[in-house]
C-alpha positions in Angstrom: 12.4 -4.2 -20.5 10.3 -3.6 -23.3 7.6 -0.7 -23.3 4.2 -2.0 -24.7 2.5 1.4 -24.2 2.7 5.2 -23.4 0.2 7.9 -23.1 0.1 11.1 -21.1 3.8 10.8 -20.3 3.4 7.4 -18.7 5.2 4.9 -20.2 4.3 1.1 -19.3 6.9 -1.9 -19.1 6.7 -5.4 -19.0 9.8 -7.7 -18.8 9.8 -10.4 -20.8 12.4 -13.0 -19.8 10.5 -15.7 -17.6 9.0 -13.0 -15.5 8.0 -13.8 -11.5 4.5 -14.4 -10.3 2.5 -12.4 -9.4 1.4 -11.0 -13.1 2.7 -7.0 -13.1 4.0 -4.6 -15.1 5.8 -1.2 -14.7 5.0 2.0 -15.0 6.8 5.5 -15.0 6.2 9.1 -15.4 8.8 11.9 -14.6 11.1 10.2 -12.4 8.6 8.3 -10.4 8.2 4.3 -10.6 5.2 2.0 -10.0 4.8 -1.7 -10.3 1.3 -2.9 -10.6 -1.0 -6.3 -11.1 -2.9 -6.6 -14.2 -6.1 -5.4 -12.4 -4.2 -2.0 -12.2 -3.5 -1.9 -8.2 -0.6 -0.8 -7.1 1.8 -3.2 -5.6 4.7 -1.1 -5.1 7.1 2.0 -5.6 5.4 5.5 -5.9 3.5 7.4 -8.6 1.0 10.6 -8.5 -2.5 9.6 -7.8 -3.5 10.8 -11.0 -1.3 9.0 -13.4 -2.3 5.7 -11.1 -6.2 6.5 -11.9 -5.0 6.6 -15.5 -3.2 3.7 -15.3 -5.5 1.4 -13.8 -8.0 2.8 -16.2 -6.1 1.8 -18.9 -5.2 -1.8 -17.4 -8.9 -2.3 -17.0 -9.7 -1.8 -20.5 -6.8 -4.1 -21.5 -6.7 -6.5 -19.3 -6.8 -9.8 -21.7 -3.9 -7.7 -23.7 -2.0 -7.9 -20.5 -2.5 -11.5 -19.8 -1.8 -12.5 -23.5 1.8 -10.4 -22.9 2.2 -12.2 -19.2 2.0 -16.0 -21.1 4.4 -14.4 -23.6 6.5 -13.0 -20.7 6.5 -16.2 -19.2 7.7 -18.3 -21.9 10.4 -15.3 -23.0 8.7 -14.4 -26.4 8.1 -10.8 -27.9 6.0 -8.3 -26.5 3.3 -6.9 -28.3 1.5 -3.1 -28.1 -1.3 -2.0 -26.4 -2.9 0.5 -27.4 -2.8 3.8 -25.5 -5.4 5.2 -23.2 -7.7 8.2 -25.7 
């Protein structure tokens, strides 16, 4: 699964061969793992409430990234970066 970010120890996933709706991505930090939509809510698994205000900061801000890496999911093509959240 390749990472397409990191920043204050969270690193974020996305798989990208043919995914399943609904549009996620992963997330971990220290032993804990989250999947979330590309609004940034949490769909599943469990994370510190910190690191999820971080996260769904950051997949606020780059929300079109996300999408453009979901249609490249989908169709099982590379992955690009997204920058980090500053």
């Amino acid at each position: 699964m390749p990472t397409i970010s990191m920043f204050y120890g969270i690193i974020i996933r996305m798989y990208n061969n043919g995914e399943h709706n609904p549009p996620h991505f992963h997330a971990s930090y220290q032993g804990y793992y989250a999947t979330f939509t590309l609004d940034g809510d949490l769909i599943e698994g469990e994370i510190p409430k910190k690191q999820i205000k971080l996260i769904s900061a950051w997949a606020e801000i780059h929300k079109d990234e996300l999408l453009a890496n979901w249609d490249l999911a989908i169709s099982e093509q590379p992955l690009y970066k997204i920058d980090p959240l500053k």
